[in-house]
The first five atom37 places (N, CA, C, CB, O) and aatype in JSON, in Angstrom:
{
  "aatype": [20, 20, 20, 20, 20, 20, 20, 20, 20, 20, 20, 20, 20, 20, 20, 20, 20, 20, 20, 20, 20, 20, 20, 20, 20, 20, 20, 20, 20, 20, 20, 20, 20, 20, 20, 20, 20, 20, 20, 20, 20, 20, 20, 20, 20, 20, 20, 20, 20, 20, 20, 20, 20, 20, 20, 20, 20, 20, 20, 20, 20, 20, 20, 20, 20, 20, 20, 20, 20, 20, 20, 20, 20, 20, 20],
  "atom_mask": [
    [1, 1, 1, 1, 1],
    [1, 1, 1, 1, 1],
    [1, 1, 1, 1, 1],
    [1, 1, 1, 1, 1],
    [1, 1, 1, 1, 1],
    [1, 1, 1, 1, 1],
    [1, 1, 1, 1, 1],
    [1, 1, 1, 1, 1],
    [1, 1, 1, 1, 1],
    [1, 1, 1, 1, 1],
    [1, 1, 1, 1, 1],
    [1, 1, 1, 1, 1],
    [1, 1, 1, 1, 1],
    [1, 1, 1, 1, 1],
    [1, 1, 1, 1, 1],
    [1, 1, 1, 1, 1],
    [1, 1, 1, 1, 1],
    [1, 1, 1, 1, 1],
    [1, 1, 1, 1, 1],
    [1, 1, 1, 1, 1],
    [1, 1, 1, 1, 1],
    [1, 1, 1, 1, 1],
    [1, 1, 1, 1, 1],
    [1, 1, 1, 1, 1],
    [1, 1, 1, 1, 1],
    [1, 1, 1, 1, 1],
    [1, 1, 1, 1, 1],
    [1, 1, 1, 1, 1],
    [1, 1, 1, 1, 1],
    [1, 1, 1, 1, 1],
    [1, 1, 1, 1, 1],
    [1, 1, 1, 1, 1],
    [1, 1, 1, 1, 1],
    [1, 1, 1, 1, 1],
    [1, 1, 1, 1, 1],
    [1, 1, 1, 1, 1],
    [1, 1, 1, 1, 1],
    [1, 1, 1, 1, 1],
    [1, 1, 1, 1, 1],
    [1, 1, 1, 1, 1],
    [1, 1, 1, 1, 1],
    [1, 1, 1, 1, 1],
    [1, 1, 1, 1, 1],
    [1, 1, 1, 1, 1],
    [1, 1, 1, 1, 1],
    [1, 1, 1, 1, 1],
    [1, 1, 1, 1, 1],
    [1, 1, 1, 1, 1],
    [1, 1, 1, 1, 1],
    [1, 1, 1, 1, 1],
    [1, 1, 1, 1, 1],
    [1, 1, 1, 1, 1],
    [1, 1, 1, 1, 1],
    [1, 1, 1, 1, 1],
    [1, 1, 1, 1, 1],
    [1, 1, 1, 1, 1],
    [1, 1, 1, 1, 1],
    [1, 1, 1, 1, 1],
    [1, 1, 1, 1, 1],
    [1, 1, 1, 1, 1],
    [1, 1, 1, 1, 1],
    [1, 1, 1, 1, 1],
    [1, 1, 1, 1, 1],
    [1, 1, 1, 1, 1],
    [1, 1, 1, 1, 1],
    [1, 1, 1, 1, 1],
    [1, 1, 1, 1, 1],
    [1, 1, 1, 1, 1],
    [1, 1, 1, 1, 1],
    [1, 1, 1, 1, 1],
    [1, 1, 1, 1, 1],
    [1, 1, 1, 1, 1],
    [1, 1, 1, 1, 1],
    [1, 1, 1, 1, 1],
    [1, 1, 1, 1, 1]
  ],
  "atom_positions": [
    [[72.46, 105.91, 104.2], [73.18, 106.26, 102.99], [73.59, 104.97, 102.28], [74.42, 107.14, 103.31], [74.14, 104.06, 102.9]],
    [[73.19, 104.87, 100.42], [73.35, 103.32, 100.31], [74.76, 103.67, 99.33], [71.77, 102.25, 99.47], [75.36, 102.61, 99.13]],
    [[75.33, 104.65, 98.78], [76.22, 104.76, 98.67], [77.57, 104.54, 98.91], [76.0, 105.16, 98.69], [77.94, 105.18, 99.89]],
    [[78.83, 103.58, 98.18], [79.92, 103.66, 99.13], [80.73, 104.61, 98.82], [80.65, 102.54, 99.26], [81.07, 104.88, 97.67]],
    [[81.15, 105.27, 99.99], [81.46, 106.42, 100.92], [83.36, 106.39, 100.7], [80.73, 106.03, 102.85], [84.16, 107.32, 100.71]],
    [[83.54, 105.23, 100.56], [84.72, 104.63, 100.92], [86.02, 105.59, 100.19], [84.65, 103.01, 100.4], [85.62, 105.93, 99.08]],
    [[87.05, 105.99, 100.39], [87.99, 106.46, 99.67], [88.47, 106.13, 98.66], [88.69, 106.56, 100.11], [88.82, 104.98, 98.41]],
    [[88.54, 107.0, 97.98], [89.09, 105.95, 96.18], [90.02, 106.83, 96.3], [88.06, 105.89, 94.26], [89.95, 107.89, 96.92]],
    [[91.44, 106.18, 95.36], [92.76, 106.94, 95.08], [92.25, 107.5, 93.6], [94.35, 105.85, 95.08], [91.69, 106.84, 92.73]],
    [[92.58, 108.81, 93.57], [92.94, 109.41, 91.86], [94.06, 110.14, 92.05], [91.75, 110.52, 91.03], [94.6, 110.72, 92.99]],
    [[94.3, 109.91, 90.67], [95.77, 110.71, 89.9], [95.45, 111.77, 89.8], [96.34, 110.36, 88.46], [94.42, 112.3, 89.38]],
    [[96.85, 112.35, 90.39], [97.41, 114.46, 90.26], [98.47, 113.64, 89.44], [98.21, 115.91, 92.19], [98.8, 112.46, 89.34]],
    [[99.02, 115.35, 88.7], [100.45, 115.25, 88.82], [100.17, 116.69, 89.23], [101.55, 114.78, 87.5], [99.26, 117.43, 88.88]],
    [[101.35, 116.91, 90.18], [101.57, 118.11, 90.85], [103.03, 118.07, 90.55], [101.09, 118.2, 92.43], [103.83, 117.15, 90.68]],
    [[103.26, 119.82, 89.95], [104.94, 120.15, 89.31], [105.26, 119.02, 88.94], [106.2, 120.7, 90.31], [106.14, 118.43, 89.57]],
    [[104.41, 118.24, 87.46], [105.38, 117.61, 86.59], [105.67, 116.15, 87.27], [106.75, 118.58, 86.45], [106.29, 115.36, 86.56]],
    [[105.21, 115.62, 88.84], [105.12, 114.42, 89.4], [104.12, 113.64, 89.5], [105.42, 114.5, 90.33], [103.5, 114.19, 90.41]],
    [[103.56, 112.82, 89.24], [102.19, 111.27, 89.12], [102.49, 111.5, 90.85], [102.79, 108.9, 88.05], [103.63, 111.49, 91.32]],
    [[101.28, 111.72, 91.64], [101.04, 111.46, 92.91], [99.5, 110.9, 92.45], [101.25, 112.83, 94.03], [98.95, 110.91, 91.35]],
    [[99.05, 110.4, 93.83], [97.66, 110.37, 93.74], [97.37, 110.24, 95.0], [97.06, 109.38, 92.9], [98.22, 110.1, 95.89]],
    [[95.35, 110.29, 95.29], [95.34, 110.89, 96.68], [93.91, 110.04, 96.67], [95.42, 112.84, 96.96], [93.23, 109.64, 95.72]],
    [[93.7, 109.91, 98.29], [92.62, 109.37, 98.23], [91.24, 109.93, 99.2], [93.04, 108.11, 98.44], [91.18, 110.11, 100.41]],
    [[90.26, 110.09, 98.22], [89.16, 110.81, 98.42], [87.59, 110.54, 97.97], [89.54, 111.84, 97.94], [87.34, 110.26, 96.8]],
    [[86.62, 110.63, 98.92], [85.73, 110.14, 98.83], [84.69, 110.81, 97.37], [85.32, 110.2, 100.22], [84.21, 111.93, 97.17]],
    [[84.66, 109.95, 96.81], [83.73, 110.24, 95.32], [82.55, 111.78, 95.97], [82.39, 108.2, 94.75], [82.75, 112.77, 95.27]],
    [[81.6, 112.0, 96.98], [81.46, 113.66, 96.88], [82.45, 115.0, 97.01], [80.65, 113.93, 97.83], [82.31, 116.15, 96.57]],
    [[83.63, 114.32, 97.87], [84.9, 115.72, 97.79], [85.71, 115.46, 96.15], [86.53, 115.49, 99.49], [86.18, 116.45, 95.6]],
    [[85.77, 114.68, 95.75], [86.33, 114.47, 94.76], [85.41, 115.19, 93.76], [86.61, 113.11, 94.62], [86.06, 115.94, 93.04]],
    [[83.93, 115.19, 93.46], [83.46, 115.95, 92.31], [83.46, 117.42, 93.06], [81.88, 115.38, 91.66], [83.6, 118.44, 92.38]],
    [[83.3, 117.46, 94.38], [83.22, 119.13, 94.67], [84.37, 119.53, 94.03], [83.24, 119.7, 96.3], [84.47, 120.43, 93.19]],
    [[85.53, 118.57, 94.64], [86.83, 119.41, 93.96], [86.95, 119.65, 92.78], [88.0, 118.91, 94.09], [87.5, 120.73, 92.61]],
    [[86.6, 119.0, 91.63], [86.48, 119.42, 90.27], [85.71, 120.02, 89.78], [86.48, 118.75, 89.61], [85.97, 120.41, 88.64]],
    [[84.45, 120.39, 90.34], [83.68, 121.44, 90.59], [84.04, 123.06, 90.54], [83.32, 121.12, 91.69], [83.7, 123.99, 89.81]],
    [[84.87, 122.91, 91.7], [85.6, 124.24, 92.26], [86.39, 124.46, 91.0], [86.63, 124.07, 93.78], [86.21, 125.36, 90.17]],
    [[87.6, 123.18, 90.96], [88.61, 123.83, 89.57], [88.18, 124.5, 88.77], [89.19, 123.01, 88.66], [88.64, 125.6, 88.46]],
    [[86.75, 123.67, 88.03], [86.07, 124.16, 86.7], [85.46, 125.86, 87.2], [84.55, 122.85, 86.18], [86.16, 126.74, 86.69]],
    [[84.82, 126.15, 87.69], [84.25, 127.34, 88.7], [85.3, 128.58, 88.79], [84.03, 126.7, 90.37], [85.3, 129.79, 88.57]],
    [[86.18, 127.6, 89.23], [87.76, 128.83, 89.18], [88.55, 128.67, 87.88], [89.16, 128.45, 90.58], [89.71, 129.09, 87.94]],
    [[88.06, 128.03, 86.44], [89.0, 128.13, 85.66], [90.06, 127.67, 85.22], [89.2, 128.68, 85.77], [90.67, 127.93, 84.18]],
    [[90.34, 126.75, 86.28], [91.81, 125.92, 87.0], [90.98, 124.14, 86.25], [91.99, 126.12, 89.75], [89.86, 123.7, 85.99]],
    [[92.62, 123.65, 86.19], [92.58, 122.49, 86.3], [92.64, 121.52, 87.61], [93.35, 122.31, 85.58], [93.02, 121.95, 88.69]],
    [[92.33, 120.52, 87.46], [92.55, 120.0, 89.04], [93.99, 119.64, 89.45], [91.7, 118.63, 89.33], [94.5, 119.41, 90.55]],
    [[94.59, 119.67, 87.88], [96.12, 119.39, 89.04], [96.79, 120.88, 89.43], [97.69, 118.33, 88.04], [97.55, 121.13, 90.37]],
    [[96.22, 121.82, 88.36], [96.33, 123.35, 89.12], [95.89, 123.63, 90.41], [95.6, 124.36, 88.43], [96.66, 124.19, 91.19]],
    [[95.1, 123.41, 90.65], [94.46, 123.69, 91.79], [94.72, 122.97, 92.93], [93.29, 123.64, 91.61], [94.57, 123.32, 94.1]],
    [[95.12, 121.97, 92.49], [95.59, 120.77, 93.69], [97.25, 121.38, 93.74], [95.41, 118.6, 93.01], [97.65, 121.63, 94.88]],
    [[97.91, 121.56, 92.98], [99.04, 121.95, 92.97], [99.05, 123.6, 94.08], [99.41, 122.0, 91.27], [100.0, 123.81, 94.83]],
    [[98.16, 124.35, 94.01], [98.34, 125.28, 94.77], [97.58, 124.99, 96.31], [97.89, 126.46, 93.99], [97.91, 125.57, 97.35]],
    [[96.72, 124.18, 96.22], [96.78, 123.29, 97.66], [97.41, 122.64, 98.22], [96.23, 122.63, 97.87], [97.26, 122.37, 99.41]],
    [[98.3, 122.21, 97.45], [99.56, 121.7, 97.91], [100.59, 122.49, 98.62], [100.15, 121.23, 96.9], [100.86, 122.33, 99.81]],
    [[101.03, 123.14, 98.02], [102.11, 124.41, 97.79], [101.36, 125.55, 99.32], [101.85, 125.36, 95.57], [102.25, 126.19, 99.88]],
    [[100.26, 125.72, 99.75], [99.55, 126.0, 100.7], [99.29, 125.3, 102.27], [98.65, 126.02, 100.06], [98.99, 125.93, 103.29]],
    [[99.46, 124.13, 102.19], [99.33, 122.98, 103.04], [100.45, 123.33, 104.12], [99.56, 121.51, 102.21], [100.14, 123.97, 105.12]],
    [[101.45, 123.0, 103.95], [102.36, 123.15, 105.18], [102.74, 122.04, 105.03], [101.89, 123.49, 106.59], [102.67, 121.48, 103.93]],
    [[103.25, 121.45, 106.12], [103.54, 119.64, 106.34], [102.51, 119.16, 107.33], [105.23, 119.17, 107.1], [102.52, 117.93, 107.45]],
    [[101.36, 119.97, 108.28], [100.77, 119.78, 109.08], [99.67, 118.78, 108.55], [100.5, 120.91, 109.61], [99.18, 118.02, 109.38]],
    [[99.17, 118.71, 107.07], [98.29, 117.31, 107.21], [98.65, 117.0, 105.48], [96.15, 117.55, 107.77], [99.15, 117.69, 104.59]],
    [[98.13, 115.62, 105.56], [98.15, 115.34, 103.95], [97.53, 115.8, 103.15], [97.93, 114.35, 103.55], [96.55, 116.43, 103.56]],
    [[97.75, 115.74, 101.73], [97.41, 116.33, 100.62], [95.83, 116.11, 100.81], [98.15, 115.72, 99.3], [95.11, 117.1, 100.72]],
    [[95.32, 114.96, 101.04], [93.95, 114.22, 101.08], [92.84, 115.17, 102.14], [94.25, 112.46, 101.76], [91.64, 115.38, 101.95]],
    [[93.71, 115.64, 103.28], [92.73, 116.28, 103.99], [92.87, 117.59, 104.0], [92.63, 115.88, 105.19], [92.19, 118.26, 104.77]],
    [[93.78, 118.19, 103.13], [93.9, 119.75, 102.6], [92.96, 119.89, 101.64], [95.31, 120.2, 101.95], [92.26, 120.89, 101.49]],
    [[92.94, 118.93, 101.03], [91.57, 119.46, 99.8], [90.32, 119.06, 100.62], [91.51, 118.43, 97.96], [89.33, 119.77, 100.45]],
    [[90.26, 118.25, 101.29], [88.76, 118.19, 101.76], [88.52, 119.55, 102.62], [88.44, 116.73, 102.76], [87.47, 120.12, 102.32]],
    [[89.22, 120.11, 103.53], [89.8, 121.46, 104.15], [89.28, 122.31, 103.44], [91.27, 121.71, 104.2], [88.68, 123.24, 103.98]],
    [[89.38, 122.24, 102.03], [89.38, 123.67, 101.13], [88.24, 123.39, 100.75], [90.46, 124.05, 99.88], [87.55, 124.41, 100.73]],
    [[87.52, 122.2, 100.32], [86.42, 122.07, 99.64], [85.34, 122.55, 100.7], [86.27, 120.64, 99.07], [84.24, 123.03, 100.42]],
    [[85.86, 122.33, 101.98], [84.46, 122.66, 102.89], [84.79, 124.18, 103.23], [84.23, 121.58, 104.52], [83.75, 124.83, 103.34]],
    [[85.66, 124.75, 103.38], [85.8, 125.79, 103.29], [84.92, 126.43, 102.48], [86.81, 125.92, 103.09], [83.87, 126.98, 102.82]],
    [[85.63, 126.31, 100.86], [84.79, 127.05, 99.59], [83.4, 126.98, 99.8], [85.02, 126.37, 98.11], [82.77, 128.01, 99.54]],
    [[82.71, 125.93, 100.25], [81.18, 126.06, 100.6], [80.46, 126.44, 101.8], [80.69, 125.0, 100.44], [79.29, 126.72, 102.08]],
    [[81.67, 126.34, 102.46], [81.11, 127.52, 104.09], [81.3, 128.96, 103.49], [82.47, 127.42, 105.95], [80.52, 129.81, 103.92]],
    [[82.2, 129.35, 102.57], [82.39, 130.76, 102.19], [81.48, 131.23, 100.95], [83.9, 130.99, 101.85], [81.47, 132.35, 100.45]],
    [[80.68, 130.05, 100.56], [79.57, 130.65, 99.66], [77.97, 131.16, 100.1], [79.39, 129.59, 98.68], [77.0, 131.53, 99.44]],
    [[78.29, 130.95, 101.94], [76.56, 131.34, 102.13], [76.87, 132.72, 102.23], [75.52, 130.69, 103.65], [75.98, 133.55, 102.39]]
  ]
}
C-alpha cells in the first residue's frame, strides 16, 4: 500500500463545540459518505455518534465502529 495511512486530525463541532478527531483519510471519506447517504451532515452525524458512544472508547474509534458496521450491514 503506497498510500499514507497515517491519522490526520479534522474538525467537528459537536453541540455548538470545535473538537476534532483523528482519522485515517479512507474512514474519514466513508464517513462523509454515510452522512451524505443519510442526509446528515458530518457534524450531525458525528454528533449522534457521539451522544451513542458511552465513555467506553473515543470519539475516533466510534466512528470507525460505525463506519465498518454500516458496510458489514450493507451485504
Amino acid at each position: 500500500m503506497t498510500e499514507d495511512t497515517r491519522p490526520r486530525k479534522h474538525s467537528l463541532t459537536l453541540r455548538g463545540h470545535r473538537t476534532s478527531v483523528s482519522l485515517e483519510d479512507p474512514f474519514w471519506e466513508a464517513f462523509r459518505d454515510i452522512a451524505t447517504a443519510q442526509g446528515k451532515g458530518i457534524n450531525e452525524l458525528a454528533t449522534e455518534i457521539d451522544d451513542a458512544r458511552g465513555l467506553s472508547s473515543g470519539l475516533g474509534t466510534a466512528i470507525r465502529l460505525y463506519v465498518l458496521d454500516y458496510y458489514r450491514n450493507q451485504v
